[in-house]
C-alpha positions as CSV (number, residue, x, y, z in Angstrom):
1,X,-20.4,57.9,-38.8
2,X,-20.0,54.0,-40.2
3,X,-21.6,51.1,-38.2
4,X,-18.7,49.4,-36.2
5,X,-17.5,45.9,-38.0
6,X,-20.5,43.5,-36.7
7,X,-18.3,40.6,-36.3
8,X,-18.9,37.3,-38.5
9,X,-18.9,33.4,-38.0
10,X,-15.4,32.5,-37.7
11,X,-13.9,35.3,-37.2
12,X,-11.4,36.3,-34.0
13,X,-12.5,38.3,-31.3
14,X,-9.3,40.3,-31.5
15,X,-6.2,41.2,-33.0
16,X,-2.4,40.6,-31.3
17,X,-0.2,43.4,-32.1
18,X,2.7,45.0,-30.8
19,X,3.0,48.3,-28.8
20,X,5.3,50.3,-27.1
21,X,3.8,50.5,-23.1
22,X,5.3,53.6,-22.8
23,X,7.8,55.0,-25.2
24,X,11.2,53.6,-26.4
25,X,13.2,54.5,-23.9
26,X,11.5,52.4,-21.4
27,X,14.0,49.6,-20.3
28,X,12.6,46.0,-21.1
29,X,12.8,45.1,-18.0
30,X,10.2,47.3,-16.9
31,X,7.7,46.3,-19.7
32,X,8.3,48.4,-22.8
33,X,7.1,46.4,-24.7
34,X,3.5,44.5,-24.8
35,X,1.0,42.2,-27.3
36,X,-2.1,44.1,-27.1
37,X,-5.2,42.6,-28.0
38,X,-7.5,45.2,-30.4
39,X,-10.9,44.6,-31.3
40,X,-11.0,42.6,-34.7
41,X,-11.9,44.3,-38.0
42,X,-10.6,44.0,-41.7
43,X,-7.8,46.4,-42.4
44,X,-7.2,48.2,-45.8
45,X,-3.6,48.9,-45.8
46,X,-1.8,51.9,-44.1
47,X,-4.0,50.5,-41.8
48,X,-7.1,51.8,-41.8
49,X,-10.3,50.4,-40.4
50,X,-13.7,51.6,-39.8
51,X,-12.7,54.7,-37.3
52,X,-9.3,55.2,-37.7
53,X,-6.8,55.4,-40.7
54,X,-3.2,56.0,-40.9
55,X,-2.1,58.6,-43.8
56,X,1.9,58.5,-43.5
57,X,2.9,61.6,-45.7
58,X,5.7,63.5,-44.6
59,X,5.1,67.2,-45.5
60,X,8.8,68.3,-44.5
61,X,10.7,65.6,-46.9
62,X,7.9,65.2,-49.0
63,X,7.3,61.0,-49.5
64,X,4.3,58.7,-48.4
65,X,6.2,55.7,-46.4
66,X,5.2,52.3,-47.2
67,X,1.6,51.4,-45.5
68,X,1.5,49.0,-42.9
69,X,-0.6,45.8,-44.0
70,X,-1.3,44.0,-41.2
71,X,-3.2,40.7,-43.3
72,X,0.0,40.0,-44.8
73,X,0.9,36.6,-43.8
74,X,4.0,36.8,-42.2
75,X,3.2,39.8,-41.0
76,X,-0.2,38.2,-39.0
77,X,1.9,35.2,-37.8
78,X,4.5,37.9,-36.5
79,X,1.4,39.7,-34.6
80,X,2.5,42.4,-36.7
81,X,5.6,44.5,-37.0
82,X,8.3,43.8,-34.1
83,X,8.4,47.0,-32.5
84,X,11.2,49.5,-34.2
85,X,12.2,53.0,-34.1
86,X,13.3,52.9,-37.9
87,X,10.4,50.9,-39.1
88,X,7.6,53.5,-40.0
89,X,5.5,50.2,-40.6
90,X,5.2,49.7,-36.8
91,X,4.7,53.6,-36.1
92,X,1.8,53.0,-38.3
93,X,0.6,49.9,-36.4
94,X,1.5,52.0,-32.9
95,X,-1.1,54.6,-33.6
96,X,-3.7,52.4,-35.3
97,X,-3.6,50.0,-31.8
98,X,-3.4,52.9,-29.6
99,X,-6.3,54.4,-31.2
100,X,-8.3,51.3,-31.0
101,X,-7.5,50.8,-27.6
102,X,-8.2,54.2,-26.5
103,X,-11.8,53.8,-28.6
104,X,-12.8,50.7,-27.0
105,X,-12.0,51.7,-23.1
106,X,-14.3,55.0,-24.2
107,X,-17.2,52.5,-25.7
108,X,-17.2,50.3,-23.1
109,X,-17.3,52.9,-20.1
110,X,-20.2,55.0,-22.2
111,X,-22.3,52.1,-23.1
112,X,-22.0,53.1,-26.6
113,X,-20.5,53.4,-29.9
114,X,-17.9,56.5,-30.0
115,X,-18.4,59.2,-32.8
116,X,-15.7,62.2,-34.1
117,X,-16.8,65.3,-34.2
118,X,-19.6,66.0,-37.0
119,X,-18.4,65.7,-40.5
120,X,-15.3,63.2,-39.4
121,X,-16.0,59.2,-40.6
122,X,-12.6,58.3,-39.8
123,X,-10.1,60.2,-37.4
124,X,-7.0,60.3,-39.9
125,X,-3.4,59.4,-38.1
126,X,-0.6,61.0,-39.5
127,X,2.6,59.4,-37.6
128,X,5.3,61.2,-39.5
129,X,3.4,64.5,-40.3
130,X,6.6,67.0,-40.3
131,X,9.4,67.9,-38.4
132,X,8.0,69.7,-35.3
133,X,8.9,69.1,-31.2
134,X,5.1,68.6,-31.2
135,X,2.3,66.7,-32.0
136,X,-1.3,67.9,-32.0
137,X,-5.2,67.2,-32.7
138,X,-6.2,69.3,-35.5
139,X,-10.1,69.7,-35.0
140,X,-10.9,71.3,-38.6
141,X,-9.4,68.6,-40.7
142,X,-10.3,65.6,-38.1
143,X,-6.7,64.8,-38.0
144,X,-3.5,63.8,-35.4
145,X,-0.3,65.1,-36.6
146,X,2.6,63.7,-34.5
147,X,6.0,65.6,-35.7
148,X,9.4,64.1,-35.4
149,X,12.9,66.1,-34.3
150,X,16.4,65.5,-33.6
151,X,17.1,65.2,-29.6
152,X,18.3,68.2,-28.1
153,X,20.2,65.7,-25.1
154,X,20.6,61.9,-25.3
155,X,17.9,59.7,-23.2
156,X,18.1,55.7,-23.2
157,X,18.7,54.4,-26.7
158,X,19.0,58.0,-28.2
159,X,21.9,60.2,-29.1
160,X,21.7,63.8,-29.1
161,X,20.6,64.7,-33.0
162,X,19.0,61.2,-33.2
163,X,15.7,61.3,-34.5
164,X,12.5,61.3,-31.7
165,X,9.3,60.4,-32.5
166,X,6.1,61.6,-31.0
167,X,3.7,58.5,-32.4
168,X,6.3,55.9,-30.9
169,X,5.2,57.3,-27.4
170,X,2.2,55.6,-25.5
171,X,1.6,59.0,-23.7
172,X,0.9,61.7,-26.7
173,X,-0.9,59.1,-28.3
174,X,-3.3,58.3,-26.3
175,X,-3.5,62.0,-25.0
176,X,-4.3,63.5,-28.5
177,X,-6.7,60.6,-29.6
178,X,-8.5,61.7,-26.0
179,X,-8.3,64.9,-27.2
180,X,-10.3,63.8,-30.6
181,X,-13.0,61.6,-28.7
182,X,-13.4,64.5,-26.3
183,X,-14.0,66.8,-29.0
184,X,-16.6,64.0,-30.3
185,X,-18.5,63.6,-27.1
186,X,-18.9,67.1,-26.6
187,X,-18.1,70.0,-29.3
188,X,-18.6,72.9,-27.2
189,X,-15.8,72.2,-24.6
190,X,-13.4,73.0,-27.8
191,X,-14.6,76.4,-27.5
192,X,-12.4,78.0,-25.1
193,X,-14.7,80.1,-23.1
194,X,-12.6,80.4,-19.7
195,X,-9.5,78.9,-18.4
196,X,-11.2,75.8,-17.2
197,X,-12.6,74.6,-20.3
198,X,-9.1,74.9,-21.9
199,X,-7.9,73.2,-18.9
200,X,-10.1,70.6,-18.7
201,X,-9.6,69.6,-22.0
202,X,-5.9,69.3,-21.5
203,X,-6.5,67.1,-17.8
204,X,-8.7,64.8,-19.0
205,X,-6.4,63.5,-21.7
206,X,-3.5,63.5,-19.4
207,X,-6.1,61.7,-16.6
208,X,-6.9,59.3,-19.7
209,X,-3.4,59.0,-20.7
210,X,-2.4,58.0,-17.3
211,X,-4.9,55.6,-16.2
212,X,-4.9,53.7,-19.3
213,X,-1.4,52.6,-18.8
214,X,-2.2,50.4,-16.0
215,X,-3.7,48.0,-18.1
216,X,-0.4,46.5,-19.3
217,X,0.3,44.2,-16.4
218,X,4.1,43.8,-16.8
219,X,4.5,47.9,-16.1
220,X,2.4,47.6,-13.2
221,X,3.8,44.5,-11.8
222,X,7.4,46.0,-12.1
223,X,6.3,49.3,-10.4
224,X,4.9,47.5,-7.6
225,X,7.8,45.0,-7.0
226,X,10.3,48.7,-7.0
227,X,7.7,50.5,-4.9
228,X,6.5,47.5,-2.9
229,X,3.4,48.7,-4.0
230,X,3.3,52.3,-3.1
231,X,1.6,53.1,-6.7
232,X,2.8,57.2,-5.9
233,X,6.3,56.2,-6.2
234,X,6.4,54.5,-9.4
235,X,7.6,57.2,-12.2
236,X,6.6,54.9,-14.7
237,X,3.1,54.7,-13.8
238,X,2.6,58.4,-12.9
239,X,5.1,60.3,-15.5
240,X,4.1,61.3,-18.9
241,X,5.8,61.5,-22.4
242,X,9.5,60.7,-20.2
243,X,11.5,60.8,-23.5
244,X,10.2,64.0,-24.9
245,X,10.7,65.5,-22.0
246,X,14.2,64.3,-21.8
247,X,15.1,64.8,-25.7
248,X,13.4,68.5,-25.9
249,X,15.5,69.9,-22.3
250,X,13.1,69.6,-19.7
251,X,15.1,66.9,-18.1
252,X,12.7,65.2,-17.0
253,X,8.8,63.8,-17.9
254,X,6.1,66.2,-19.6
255,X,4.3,66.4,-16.8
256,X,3.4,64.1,-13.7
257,X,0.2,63.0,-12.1
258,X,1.5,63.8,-8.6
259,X,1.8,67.9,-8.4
260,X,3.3,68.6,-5.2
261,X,4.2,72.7,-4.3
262,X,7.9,71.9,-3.4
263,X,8.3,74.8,-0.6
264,X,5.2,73.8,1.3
265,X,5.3,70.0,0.5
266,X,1.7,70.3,-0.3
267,X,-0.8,69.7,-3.0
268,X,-0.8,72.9,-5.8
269,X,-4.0,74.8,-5.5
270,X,-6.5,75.7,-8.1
271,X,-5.7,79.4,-9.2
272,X,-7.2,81.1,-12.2
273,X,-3.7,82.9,-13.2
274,X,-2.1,79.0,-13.8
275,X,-1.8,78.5,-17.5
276,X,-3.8,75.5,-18.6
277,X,-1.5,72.3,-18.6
278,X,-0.4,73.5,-15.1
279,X,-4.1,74.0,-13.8
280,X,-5.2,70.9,-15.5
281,X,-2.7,68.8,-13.3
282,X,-4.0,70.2,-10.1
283,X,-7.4,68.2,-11.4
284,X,-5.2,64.8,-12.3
285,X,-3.7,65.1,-9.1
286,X,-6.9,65.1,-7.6
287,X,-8.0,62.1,-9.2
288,X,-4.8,60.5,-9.0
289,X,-4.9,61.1,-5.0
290,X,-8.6,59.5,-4.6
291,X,-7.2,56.4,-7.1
292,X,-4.5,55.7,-4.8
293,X,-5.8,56.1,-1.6
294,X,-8.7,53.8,-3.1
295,X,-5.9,51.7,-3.9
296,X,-4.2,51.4,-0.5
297,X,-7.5,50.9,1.4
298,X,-8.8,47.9,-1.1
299,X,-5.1,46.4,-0.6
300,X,-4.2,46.7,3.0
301,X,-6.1,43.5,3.4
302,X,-3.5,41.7,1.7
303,X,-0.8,43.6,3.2
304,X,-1.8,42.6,6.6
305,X,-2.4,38.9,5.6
306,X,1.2,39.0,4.3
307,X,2.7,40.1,7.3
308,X,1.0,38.1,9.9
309,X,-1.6,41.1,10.9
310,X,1.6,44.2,11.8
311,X,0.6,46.2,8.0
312,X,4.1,46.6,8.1
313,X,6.3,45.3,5.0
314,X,9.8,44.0,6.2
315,X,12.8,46.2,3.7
316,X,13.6,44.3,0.2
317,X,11.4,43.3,-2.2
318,X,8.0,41.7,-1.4
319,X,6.6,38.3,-1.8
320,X,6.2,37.0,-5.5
321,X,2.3,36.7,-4.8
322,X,1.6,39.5,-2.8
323,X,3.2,41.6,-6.2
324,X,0.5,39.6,-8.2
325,X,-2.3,40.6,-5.9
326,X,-1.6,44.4,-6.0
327,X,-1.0,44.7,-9.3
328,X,-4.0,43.0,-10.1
329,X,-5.6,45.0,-8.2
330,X,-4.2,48.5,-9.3
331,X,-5.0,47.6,-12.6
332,X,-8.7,46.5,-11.8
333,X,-9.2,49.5,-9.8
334,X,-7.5,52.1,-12.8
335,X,-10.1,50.9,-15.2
336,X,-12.6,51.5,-12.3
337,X,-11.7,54.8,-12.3
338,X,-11.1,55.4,-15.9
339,X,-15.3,54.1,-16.5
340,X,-16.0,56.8,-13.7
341,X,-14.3,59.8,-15.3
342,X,-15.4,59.0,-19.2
343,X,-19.0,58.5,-18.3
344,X,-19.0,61.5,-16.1
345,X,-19.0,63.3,-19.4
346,X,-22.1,62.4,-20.0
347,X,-23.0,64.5,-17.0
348,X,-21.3,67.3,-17.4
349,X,-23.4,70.7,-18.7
350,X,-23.1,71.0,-22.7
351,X,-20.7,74.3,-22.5
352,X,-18.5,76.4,-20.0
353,X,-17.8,73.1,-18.2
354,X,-15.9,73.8,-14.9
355,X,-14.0,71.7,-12.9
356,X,-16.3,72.1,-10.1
357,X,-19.2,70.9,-12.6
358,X,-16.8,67.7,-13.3
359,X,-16.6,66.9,-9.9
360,X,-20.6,66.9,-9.9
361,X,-20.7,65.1,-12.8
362,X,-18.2,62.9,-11.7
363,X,-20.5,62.2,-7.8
364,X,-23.7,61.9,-9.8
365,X,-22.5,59.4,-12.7
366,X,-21.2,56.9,-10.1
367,X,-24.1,57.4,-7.6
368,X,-26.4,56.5,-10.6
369,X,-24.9,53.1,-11.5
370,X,-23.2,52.5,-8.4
371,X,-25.5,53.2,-5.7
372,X,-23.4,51.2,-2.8
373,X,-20.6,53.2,-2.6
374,X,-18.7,50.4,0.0
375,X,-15.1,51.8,-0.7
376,X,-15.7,55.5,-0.4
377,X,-14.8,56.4,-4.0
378,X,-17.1,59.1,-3.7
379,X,-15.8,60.9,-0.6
380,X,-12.2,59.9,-1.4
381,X,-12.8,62.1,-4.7
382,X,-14.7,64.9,-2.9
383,X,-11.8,65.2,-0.6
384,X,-9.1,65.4,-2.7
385,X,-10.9,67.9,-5.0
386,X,-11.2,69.8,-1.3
387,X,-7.2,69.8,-0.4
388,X,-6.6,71.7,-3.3
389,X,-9.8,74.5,-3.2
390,X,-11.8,73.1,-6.3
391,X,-15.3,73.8,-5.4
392,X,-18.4,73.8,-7.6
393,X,-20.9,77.1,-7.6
394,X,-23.8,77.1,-6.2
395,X,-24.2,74.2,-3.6
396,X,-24.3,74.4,0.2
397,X,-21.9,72.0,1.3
398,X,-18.9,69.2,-0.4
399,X,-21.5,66.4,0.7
400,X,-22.3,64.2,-1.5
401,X,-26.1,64.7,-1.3
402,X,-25.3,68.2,-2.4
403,X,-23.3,67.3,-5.0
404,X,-26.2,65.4,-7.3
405,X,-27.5,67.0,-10.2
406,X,-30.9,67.0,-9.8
407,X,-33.9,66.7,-12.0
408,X,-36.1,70.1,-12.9
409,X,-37.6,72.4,-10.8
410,X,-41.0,71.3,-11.6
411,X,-42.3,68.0,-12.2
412,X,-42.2,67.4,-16.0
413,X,-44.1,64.9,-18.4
414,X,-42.6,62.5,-19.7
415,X,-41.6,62.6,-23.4
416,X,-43.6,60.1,-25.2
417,X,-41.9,60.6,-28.3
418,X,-38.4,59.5,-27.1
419,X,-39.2,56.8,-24.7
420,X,-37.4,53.6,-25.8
421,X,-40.4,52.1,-26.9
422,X,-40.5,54.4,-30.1
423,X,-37.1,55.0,-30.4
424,X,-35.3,53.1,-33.7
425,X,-32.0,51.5,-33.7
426,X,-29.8,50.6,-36.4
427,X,-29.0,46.9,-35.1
428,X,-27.4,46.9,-31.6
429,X,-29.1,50.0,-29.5
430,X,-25.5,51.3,-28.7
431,X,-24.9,52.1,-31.8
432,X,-25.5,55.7,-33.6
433,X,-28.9,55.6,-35.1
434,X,-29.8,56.4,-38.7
435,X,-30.0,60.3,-39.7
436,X,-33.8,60.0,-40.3
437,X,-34.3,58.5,-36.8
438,X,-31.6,61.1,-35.6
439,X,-33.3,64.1,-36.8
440,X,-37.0,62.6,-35.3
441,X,-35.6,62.2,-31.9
442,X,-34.4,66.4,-32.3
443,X,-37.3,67.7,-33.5
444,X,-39.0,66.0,-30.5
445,X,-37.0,67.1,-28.1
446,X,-37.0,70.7,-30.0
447,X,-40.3,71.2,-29.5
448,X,-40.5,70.2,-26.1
449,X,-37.5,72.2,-24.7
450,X,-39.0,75.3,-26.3
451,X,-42.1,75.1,-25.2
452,X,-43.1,78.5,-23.1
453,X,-43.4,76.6,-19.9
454,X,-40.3,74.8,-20.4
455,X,-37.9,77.4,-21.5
456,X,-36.4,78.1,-18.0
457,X,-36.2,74.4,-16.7
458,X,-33.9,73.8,-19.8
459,X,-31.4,77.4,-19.7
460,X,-32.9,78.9,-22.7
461,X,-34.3,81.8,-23.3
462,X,-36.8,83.4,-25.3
463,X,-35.8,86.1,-28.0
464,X,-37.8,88.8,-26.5
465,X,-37.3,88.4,-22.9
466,X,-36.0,91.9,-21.2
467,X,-33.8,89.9,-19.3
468,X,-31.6,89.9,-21.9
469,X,-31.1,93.6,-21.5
470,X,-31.0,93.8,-25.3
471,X,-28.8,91.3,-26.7
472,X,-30.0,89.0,-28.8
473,X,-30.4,84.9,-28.8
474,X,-29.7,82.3,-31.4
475,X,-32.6,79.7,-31.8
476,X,-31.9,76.6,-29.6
477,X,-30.4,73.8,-31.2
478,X,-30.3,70.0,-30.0
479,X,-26.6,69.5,-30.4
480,X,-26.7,65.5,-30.4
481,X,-29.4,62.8,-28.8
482,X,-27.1,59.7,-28.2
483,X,-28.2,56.5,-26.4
484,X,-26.4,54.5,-23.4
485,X,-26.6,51.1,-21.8
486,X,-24.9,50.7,-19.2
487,X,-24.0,47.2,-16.8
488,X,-23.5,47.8,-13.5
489,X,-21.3,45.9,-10.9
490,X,-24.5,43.7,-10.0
491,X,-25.4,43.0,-13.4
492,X,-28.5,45.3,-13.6
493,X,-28.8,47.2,-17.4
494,X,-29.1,50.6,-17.2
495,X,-30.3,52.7,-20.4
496,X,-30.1,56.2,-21.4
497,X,-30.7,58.8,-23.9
498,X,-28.6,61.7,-23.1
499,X,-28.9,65.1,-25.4
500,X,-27.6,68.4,-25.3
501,X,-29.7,71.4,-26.2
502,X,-27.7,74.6,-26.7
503,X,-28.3,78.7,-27.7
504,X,-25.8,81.2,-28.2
505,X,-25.9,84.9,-26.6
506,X,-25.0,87.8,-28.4
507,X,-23.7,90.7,-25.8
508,X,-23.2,93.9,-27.4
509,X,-20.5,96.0,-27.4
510,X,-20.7,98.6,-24.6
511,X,-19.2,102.3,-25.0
512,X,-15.2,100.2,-23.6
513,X,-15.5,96.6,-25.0
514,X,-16.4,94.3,-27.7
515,X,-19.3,92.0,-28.3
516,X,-19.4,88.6,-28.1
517,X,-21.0,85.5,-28.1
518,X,-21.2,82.8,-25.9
519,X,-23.5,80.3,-25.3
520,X,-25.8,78.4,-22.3
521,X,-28.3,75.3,-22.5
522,X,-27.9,72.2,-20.6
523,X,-27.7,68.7,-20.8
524,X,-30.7,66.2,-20.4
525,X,-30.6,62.8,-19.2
526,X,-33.8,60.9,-20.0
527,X,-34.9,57.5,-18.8
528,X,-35.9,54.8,-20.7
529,X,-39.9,55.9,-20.6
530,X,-38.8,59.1,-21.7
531,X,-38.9,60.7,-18.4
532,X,-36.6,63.6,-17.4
533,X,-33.8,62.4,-15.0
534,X,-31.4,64.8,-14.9
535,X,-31.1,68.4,-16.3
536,X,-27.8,70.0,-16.2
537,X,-28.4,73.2,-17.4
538,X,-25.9,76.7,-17.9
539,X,-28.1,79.4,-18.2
540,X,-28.1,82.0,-20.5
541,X,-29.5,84.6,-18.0
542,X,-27.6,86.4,-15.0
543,X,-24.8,88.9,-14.7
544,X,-22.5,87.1,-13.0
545,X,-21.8,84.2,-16.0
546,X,-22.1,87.1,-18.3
547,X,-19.3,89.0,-16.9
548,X,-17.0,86.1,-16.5
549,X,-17.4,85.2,-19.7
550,X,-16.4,88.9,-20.8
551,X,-13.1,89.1,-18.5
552,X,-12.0,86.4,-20.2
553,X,-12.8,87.2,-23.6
554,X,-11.0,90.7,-23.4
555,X,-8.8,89.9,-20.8
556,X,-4.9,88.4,-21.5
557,X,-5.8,84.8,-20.2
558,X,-8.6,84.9,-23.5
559,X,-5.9,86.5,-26.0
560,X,-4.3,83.2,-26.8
561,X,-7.4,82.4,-28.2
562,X,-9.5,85.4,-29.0
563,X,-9.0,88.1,-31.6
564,X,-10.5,91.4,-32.0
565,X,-12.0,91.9,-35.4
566,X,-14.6,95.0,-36.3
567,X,-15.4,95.3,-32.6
568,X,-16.4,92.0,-32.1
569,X,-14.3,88.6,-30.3
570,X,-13.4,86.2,-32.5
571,X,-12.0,82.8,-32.2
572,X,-8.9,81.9,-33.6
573,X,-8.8,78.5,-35.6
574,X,-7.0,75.4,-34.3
575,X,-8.0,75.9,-30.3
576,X,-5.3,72.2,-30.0
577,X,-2.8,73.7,-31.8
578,X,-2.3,76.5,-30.2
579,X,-2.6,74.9,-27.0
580,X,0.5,73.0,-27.7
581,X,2.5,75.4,-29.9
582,X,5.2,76.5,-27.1
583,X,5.7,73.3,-27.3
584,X,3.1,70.8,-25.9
585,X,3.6,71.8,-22.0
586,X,5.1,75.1,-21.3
């Protein structure tokens, strides 16, 4: 992975480009349009910087469109192209700002630099990849095709037949570049292993998606003066990708962050028959309730100093000032909650995540930096996850005591080798370190995960344990060490090393079924002395994971993704593209 751009004397902190907020048919009223301010690097042209690079080839009609230099002159003066649907020059600059965007919220809610998947450099943007009602993450070639089509029924600014572009909307942009970091931060949750890891995948870049449009103050401010503040009733702040939905017959947004079961007028319940974009917006719902009643309880201060202590608005629009306060705070309070649900990644087990395990990951990684929990984000999010049955395995009660990860079993020594006083950085200690200091830090950790003693605390196994009923084990591998530092709201700096240690079980084919593989281990959390904080572990070991695993792989849910080849489950290639094949929401 390169270093990030260490910035030099005289050069800006940022650069001003243009951006659709949400996709062209926004009205301009309501903010379509904003200068966003992206984290200054040198651009080749197309652009491409030190993460990101546009490649505009067009397999269908077979041309490469003019690249986008945005050091031209006029074109810097301009802050870049003016925003266009027939331009491909601002396409290019629409997924090269989104990307950056989307890459600096991530780093600054992790506490460190991001990183593709192994093998990427640079995530490769393709804005005009084909003619398709679609556009996709593919995870083998480290790339983003967004696919262009005529519109099946006319939206704002669009005839039926005229051209719709994927990469012009603010939504799939930021949803498949989530889907990339994602895929980054944690390679195993691409292998779809049961319905909530293909789910999850899919929520998170919705939740992402979402969340990150409340940072352009204009929407915001315009929902809250329609709503008079009531953030639930805003479309434009809780729809996604309105104009595909529109221009590809759904009448209507992709998908929505409120999911309401219209004959019981209640919140849709987790089931494992859903498919996966509809049981992954039973988890944004969940988050999206606990944001907003946050929301409502920070605000109604202001509401009741507007209204001479009653609470209660008078009809029409509301003050001029009292709009600026709430959408300030909505927007504070979005990128609250967008820190909270990327760094609870960092908590979540390496593989077969659930979203009962997010919700834990999600408690713990807010307990740890935020200890004074004053507004109840913690409870607000355990009850929401409650209205709608999501419930993690294996605790006694939704408290929030119960919800921690804990450390290990037993007390554990510390690991010398990997405290921060031995540990090498390459300049700044959130960036990736070298591959010599990289492979140090695993071969320490290795060989203390697989000692004897400390196979257990850590959800490995050893080769000949009977436990395993005759299967067989892969050796454990350390799947990444990355570092953290973290601020937190009273200015203390937290530091991390967090790592992932992971081993794959072979089950063997019984007299009925097929082998297959899948795999356990568990994610460590180590403190700057290189003691053990947290352990996060998916065991390898018990029939009851086993068998799950195994009705999925054989079962129809697992089809989609699983093939039967010489009596063994194998996975199909392209686990994004298939999840948006029928096309992107069905």
């Amino acid at each position: 992975m390169p270093a990030p751009y260490e910035r030099q004397q005289g050069d800006p902190l940022y650069r001003r480009l243009h951006i659709y907020t949400a996709d062209p048919s926004t009205p301009q009223l309501e903010g379509a349009v904003a200068l966003v301010e992206v984290p200054y690097e040198p651009l080749e042209r197309g652009p491409a910087g030190r993460f990101c690079r546009v490649d505009d080839y067009d397999e269908t009609r077979g041309v490469r469109y003019r690249p986008a230099d945005l050091d031209e002159n006029n074109v810097l003066i301009r802050c870049g192209y003016e925003p266009s649907q027939s331009d491909p020059r601002f396409h290019q600059q629409m997924v090269y700002v989104v990307c950056s965007s989307v890459c600096a919220t991530f780093r600054v809610a992790l506490g460190r630099q991001v990183t593709w998947r192994p093998g990427v450099e640079r995530l490769v943007l393709r804005p005009h990849a084909r003619v398709m009602e679609n556009a996709y993450y593919d995870d083998l070639a480290g790339a983003i095709d967004f696919g262009y089509y005529p519109a099946r029924a006319s939206t704002r600014g669009m005839l039926p037949g005229g051209f719709v572009f994927t990469c012009l909307s603010h939504d799939i942009v930021t949803h498949e570049v989530t889907h990339a970091l994602l895929d980054g931060l944690r390679a195993e949750f691409s292998q779809p292993c049961g319905l909530d890891v293909v789910a999850f995948h899919e929520a998170f870049a919705d939740l992402v998606a979402i969340l990150q449009r409340f940072r352009y103050r204009d929407v915001v401010l315009n929902a809250i003066r329609r709503t008079q503040g009531d953030i639930t009733g805003a479309g434009y702040l809780t729809e996604l990708a309105r104009q595909f939905g529109n221009t590809t017959g759904r009448r209507g947004a992709l998908r929505d962050a409120i999911s309401i079961d219209s004959e019981t007028d209640q919140p849709m319940q987790y089931s494992d028959t859903l498919e996966p974009h509809a049981l992954g917006a039973i988890l944004v719902a969940a988050i999206f309730e606990a944001f907003s009643r946050v929301y409502r309880r920070k605000t109604q201060r202001y509401v009741r100093l507007a209204t001479g202590g009653t609470g209660i608005l008078p009809p029409g629009e509301i003050m001029p000032d009292l709009q600026t306060v709430l959408a300030d705070e909505a927007a504070k309070l979005a990128g609250h909650f967008l820190s909270v649900c990327i760094r609870a990644i960092d908590y979540c087990p390496p593989v077969g995540v659930t979203f009962g395990d997010y919700l834990r990951a999600l408690i713990t990684a807010d307990a740890d930096l935020v200890p004074d929990d004053r507004w109840d984000y913690r409870g607000t999010l355990i009850e929401a996850f409650r209205r709608r049955n999501i419930y993690p395995r294996h605790v006694t009660s939704l408290t929030q005591d119960a919800l921690l990860w804990r450390g290990t079993r037993t007390a554990l020594p510390p690991i010398e080798g990997l405290s921060f006083a031995y540990l090498k950085f390459r300049g700044d200690p959130a960036c990736v370190a070298d591959a010599d200091e990289l492979r140090r830090q695993a071969e320490v950790l290795g060989e203390f995960v697989t000692r004897p003693e400390h196979l257990h605390e850590f959800g490995l196994v050893a080769a000949d344990d009977p436990r395993l009923e005759g299967d067989s084990v892969s050796p454990p591998r350390i799947e990444s060490i990355r570092s953290a530092r973290r601020i937190g709201p009273d200015g203390q700096v937290v530091f991390d090393l967090i790592a992932e240690v992971i081993q794959a079980r072979t089950v063997r084919a019984d007299v009925e079924d097929a082998s297959f593989i899948y795999h356990g281990g568990a994610t460590v959390i180590l403190g700057p002395a290189g003691n053990v904080r947290y352990v996060i572990l998916k065991s390898l070991l018990g029939a009851e994971r086993r068998e799950r695993r195994r009705a999925f792989f054989l079962g129809p849910a697992g089809s989609r993704y699983w093939e039967l080849q010489d009596g063994s489950c194998q996975r199909r290639e392209r686990l994004f593209a298939l999840l948006h094949e029928s096309p992107m929401a069905e």
